[in-house]
HTML snippet that shows the backbone in 3Dmol.js (N, CA, C, O; Angstrom):
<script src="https://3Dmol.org/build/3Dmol-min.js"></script>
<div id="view" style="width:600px;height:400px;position:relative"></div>
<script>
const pdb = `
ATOM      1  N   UNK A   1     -18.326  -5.164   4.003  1.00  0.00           N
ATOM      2  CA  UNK A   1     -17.793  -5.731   2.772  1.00  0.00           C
ATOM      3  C   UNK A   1     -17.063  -4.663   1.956  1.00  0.00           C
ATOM      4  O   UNK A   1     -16.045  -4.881   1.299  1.00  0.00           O
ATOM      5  N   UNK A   2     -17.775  -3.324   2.080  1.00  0.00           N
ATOM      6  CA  UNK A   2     -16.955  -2.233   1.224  1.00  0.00           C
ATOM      7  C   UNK A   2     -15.720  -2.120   1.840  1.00  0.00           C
ATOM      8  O   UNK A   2     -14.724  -2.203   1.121  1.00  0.00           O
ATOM      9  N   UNK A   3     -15.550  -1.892   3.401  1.00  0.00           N
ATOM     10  CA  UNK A   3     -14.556  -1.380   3.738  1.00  0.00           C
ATOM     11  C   UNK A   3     -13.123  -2.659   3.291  1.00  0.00           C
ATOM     12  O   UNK A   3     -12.051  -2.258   2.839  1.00  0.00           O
ATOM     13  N   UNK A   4     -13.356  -3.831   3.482  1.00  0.00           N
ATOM     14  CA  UNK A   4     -12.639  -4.841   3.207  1.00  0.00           C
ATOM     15  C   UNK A   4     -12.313  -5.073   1.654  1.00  0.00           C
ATOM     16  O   UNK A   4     -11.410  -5.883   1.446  1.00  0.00           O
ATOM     17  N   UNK A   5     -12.790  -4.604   0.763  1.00  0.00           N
ATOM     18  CA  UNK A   5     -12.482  -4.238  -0.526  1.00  0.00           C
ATOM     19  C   UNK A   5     -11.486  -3.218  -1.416  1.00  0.00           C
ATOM     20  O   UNK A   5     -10.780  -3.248  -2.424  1.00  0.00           O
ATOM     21  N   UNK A   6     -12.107  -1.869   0.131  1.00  0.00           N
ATOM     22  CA  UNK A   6     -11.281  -0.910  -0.091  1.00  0.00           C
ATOM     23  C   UNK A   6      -9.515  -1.589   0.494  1.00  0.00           C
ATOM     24  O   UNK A   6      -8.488  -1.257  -0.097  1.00  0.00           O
ATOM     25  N   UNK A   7      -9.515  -2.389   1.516  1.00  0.00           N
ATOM     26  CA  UNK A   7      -8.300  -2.728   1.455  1.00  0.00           C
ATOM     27  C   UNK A   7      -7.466  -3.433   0.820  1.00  0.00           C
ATOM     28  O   UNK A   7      -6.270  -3.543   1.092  1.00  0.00           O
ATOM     29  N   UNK A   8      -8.170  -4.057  -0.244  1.00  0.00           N
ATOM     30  CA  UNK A   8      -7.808  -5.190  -1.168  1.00  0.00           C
ATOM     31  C   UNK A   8      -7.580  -4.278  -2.141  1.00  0.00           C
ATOM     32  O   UNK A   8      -6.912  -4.860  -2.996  1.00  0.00           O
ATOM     33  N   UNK A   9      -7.855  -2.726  -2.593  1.00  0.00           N
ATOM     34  CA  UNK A   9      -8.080  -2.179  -3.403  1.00  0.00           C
ATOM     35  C   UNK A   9      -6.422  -1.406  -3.364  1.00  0.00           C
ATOM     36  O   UNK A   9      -5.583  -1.409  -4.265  1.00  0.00           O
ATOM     37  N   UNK A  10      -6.325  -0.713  -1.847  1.00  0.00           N
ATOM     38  CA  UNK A  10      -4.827  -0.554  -1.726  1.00  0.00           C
ATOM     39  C   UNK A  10      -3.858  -1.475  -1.804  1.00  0.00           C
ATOM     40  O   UNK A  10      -2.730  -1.286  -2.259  1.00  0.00           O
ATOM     41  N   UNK A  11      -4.341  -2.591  -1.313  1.00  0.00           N
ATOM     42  CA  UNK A  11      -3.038  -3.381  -1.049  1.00  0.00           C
ATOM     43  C   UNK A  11      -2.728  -3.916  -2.671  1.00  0.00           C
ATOM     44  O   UNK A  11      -1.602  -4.412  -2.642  1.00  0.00           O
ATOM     45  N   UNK A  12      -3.272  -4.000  -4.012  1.00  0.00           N
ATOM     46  CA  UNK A  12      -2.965  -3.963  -5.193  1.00  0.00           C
ATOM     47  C   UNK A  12      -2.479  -2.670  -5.398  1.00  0.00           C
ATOM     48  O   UNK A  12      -1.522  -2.774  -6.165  1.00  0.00           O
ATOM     49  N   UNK A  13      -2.693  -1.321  -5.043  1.00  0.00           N
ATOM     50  CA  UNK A  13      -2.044  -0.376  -5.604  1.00  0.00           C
ATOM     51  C   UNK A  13      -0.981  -0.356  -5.090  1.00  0.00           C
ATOM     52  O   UNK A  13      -0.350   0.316  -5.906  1.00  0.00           O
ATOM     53  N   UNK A  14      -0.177  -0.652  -4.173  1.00  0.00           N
ATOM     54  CA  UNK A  14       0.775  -1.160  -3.143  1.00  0.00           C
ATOM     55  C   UNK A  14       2.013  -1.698  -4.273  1.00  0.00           C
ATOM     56  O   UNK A  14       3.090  -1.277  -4.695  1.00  0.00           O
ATOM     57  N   UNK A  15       0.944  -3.141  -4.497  1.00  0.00           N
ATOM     58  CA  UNK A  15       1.554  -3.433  -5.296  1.00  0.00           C
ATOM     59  C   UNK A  15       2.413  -3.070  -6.615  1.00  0.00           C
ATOM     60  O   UNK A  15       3.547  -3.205  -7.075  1.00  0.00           O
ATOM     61  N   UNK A  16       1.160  -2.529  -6.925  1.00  0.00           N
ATOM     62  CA  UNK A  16       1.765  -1.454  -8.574  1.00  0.00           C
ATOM     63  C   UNK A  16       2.098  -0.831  -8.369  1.00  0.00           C
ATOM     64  O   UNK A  16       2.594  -0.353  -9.389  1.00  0.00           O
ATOM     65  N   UNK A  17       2.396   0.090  -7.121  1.00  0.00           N
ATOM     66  CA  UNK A  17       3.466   1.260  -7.421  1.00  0.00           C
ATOM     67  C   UNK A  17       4.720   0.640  -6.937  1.00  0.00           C
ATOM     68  O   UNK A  17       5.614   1.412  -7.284  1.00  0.00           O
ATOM     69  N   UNK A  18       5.261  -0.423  -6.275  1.00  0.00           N
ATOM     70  CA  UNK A  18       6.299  -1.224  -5.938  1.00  0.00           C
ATOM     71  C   UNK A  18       6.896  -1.888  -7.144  1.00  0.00           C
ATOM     72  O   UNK A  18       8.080  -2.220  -7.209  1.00  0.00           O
ATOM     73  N   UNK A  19       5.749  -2.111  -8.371  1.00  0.00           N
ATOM     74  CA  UNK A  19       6.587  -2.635  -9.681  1.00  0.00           C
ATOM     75  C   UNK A  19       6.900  -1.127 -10.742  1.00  0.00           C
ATOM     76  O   UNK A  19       7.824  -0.840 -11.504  1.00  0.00           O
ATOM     77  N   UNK A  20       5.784  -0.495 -10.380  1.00  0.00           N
ATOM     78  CA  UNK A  20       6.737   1.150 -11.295  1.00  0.00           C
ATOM     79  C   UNK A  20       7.897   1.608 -10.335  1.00  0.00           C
ATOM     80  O   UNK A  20       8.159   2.788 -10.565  1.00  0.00           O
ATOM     81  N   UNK A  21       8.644   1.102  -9.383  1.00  0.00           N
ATOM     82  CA  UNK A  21       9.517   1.302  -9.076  1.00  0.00           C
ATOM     83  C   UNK A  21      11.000   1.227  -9.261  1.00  0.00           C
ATOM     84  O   UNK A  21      12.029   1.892  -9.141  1.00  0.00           O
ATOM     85  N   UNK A  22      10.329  -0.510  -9.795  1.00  0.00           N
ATOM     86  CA  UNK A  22      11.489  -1.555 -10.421  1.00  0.00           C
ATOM     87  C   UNK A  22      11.234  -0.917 -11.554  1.00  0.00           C
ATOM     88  O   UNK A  22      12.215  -0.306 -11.977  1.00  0.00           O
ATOM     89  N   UNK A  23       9.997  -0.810 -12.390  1.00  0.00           N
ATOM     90  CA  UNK A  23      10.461  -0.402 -13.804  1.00  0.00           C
ATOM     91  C   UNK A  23      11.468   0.776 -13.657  1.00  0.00           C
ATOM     92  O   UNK A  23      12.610   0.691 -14.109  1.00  0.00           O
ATOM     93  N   UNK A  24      11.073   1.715 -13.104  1.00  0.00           N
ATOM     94  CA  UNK A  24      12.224   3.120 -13.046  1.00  0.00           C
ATOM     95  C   UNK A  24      13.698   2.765 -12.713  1.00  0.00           C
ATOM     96  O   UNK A  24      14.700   3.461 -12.880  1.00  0.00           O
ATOM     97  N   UNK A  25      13.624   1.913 -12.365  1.00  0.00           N
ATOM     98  CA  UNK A  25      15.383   1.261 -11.355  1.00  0.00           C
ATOM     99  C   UNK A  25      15.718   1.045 -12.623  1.00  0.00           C
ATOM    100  O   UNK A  25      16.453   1.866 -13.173  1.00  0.00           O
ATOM    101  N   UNK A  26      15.164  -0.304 -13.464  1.00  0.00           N
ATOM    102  CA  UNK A  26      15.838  -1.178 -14.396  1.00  0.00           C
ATOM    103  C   UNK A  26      15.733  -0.334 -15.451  1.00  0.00           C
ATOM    104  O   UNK A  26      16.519  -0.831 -16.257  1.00  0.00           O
ATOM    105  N   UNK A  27      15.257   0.635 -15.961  1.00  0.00           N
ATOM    106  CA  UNK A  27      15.471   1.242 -17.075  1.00  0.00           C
ATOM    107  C   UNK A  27      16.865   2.317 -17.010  1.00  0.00           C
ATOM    108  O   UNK A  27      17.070   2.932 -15.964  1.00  0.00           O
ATOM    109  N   UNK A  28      17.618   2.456 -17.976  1.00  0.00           N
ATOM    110  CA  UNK A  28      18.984   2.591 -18.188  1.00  0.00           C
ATOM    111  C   UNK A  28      19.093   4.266 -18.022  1.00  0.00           C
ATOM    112  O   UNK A  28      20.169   4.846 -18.165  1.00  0.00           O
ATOM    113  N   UNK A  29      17.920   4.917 -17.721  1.00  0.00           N
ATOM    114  CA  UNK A  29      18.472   6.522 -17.478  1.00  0.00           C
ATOM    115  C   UNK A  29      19.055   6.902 -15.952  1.00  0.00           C
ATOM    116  O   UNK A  29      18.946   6.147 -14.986  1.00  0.00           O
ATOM    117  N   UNK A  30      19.489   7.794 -15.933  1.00  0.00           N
ATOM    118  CA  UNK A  30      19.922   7.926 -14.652  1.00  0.00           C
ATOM    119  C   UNK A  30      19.444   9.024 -13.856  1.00  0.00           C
ATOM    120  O   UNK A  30      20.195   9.838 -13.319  1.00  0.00           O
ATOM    121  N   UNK A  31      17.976   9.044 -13.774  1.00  0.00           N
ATOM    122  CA  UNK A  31      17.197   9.733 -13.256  1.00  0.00           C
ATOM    123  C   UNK A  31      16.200   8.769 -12.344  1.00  0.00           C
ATOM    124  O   UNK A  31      15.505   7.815 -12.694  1.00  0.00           O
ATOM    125  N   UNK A  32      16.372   9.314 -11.176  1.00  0.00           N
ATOM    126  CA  UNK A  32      16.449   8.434 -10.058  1.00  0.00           C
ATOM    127  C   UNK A  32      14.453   9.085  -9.922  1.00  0.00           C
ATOM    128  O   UNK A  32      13.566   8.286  -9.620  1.00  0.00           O
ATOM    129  N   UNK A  33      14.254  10.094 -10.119  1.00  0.00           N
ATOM    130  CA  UNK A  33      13.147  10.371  -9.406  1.00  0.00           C
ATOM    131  C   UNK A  33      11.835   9.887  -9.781  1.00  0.00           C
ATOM    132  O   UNK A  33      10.788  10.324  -9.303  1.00  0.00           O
ATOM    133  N   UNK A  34      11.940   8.774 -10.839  1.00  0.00           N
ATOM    134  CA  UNK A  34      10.988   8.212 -10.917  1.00  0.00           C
ATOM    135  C   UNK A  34      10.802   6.831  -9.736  1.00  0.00           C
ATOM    136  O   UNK A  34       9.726   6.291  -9.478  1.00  0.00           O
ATOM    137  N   UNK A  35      12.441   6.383  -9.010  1.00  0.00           N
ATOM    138  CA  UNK A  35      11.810   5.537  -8.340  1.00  0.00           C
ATOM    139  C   UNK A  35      11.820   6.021  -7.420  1.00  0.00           C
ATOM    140  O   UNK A  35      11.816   5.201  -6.503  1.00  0.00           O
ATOM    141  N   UNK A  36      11.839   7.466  -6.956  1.00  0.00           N
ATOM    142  CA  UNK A  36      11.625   7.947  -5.521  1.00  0.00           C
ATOM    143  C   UNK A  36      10.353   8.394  -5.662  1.00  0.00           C
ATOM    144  O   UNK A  36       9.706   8.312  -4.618  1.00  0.00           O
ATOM    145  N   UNK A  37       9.739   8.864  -6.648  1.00  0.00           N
ATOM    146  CA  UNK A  37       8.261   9.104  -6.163  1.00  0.00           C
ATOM    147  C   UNK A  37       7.360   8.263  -6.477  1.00  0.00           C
ATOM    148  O   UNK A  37       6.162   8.544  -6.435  1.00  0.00           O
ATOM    149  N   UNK A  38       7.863   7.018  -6.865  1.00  0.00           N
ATOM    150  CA  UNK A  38       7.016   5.389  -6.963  1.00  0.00           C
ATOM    151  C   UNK A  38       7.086   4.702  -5.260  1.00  0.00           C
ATOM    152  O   UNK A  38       6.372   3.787  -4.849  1.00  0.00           O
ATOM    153  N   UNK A  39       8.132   5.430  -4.483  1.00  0.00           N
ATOM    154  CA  UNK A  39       8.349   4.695  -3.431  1.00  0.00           C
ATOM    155  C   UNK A  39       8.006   5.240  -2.347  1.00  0.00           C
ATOM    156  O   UNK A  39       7.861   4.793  -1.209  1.00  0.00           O
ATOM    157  N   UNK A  40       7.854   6.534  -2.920  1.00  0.00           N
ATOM    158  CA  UNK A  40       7.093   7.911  -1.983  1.00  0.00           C
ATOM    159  C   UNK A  40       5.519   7.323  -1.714  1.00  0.00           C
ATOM    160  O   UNK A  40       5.203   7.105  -0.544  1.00  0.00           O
ATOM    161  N   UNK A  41       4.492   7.057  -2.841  1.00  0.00           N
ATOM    162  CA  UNK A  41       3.895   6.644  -3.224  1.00  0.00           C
ATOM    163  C   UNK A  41       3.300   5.356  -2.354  1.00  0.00           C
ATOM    164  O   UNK A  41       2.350   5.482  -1.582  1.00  0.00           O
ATOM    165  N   UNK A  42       3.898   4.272  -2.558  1.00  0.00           N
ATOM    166  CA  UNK A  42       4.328   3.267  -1.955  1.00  0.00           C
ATOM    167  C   UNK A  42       4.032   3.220  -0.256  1.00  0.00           C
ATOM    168  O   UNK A  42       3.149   2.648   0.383  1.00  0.00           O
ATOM    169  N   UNK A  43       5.233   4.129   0.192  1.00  0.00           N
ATOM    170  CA  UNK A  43       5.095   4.394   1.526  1.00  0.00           C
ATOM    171  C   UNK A  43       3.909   5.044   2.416  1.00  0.00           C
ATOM    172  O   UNK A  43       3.624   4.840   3.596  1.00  0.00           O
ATOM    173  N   UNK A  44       3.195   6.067   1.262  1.00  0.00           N
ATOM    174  CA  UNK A  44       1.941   6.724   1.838  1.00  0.00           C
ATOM    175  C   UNK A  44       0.679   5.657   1.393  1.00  0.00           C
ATOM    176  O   UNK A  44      -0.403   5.865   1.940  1.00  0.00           O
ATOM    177  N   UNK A  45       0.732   5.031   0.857  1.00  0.00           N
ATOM    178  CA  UNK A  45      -0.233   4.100   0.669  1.00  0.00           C
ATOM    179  C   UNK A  45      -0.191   3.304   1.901  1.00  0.00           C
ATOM    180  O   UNK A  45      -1.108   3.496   2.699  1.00  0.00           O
ATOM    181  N   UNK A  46       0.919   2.250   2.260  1.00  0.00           N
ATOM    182  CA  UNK A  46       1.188   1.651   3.641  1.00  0.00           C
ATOM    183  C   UNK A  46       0.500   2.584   4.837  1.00  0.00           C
ATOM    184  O   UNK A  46      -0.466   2.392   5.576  1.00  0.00           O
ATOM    185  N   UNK A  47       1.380   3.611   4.696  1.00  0.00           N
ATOM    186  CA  UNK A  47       0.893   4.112   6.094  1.00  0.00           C
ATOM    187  C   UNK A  47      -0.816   4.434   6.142  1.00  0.00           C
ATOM    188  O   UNK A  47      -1.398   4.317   7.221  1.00  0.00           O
ATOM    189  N   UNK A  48      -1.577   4.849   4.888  1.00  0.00           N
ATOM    190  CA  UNK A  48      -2.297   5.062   5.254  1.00  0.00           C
ATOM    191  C   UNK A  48      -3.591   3.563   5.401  1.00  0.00           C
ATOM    192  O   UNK A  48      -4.663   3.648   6.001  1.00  0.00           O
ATOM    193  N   UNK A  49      -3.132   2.456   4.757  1.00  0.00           N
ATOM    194  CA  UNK A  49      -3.466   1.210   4.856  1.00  0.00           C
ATOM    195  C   UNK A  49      -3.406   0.652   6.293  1.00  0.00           C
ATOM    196  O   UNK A  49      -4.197  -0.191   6.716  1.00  0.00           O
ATOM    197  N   UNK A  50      -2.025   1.398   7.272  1.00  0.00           N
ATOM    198  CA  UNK A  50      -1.917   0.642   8.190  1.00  0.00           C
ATOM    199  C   UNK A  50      -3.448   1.734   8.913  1.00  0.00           C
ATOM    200  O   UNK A  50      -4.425   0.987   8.862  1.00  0.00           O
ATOM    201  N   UNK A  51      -3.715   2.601   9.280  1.00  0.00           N
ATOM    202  CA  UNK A  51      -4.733   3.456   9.956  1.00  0.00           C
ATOM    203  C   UNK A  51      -5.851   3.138   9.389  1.00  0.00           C
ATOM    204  O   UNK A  51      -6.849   3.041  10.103  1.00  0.00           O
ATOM    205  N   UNK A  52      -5.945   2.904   7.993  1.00  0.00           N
ATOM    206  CA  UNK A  52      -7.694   2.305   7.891  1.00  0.00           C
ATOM    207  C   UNK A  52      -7.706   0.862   8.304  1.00  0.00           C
ATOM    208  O   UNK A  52      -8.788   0.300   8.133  1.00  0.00           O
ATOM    209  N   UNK A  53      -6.648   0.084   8.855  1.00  0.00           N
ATOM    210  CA  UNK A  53      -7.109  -1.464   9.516  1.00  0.00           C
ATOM    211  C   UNK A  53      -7.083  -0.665  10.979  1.00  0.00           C
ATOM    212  O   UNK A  53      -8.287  -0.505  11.182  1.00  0.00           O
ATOM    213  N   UNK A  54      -6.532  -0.202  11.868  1.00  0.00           N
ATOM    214  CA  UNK A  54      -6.591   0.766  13.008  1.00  0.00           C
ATOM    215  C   UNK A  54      -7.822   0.953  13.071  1.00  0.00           C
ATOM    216  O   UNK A  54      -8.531   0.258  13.799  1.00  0.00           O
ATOM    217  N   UNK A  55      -8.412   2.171  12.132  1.00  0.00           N
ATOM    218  CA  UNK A  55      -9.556   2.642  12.574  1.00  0.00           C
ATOM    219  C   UNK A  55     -10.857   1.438  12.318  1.00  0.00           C
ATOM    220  O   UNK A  55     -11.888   1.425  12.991  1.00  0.00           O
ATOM    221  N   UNK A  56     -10.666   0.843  11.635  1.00  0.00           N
ATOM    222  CA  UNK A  56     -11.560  -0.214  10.879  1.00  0.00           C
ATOM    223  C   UNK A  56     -11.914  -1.847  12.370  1.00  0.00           C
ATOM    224  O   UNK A  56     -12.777  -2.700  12.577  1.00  0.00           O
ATOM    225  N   UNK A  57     -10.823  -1.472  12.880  1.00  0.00           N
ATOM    226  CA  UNK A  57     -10.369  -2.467  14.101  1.00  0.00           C
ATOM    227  C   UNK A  57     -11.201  -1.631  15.212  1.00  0.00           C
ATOM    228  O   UNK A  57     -12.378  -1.942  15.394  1.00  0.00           O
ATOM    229  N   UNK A  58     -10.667  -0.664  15.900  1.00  0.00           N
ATOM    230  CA  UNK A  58     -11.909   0.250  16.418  1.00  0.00           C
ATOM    231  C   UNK A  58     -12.773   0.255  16.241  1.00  0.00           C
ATOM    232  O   UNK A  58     -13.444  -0.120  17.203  1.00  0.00           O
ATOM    233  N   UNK A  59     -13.371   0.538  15.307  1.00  0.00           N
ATOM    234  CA  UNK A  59     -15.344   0.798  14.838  1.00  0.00           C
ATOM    235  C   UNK A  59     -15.285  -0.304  15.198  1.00  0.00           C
ATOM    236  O   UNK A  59     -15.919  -0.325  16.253  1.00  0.00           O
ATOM    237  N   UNK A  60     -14.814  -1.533  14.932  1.00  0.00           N
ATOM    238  CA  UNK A  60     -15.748  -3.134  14.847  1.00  0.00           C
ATOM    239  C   UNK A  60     -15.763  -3.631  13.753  1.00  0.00           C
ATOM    240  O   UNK A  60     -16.079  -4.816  13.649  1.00  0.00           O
ATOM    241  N   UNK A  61     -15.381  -2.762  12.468  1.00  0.00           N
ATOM    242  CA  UNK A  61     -15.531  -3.589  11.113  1.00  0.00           C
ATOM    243  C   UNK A  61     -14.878  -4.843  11.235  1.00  0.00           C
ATOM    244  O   UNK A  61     -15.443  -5.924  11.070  1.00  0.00           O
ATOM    245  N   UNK A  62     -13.637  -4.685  11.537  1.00  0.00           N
ATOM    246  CA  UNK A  62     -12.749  -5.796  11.725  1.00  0.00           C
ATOM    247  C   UNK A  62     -12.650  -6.243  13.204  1.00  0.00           C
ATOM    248  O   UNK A  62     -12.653  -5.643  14.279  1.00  0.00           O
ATOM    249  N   UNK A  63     -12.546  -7.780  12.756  1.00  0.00           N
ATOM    250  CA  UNK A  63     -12.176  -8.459  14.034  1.00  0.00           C
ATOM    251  C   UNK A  63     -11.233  -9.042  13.920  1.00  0.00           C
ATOM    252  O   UNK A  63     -11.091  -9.699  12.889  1.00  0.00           O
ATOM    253  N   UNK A  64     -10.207  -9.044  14.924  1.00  0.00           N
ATOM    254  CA  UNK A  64      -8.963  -9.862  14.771  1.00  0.00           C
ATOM    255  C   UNK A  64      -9.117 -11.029  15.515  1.00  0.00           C
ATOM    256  O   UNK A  64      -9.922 -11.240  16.423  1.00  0.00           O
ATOM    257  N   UNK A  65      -8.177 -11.847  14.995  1.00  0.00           N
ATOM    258  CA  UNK A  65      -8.516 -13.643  15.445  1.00  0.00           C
ATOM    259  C   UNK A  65      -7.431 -14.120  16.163  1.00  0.00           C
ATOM    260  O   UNK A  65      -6.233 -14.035  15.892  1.00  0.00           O
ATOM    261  N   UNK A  66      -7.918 -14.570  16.993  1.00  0.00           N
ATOM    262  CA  UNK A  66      -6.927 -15.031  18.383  1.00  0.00           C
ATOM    263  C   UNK A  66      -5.714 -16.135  17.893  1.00  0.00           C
ATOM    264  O   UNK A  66      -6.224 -16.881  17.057  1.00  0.00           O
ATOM    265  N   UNK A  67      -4.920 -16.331  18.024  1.00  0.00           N
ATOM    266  CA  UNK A  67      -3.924 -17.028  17.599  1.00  0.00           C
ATOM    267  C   UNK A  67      -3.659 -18.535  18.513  1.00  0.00           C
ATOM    268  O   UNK A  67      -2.944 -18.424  19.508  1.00  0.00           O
ATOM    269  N   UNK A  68      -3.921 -19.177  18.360  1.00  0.00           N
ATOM    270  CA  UNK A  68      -4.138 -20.299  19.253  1.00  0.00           C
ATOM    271  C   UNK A  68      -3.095 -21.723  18.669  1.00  0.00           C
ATOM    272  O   UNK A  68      -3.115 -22.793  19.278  1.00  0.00           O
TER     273      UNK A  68
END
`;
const viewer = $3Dmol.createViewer("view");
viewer.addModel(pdb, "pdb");
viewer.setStyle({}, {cartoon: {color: "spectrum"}});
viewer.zoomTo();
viewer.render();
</script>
């Protein structure tokens, strides 16, 4: 149950750093590096989201469901 929380836990921070992204875009300065390190951000969250369902799939925490 923890580990499945913890992914619900990234996949909202996912989220929020994908909308401080847009905030940095839509605001009128022209300093870009707030949405590159919202997206930096972003991207290392994914990747490391995609390896804890990986490893989480391995151990057995997770089971994946046959598609029928």
């Amino acid at each position: 149950m923890l580990f499945k929380a913890i992914i619900i836990i990234l996949l909202l921070l996912i989220i929020f750093s994908l909308g401080q992204a847009l905030y940095h875009m839509m605001r009128k300065e022209n300093n870009p590096d707030g949405v590159v390190n919202s997206l930096t951000v972003r991207i290392s969250l994914s990747v490391l989201l995609f390896f804890l369902i990986l490893f989480g799939t391995y151990m057995g925490w997770i089971t994946p469901h046959a598609i029928t």
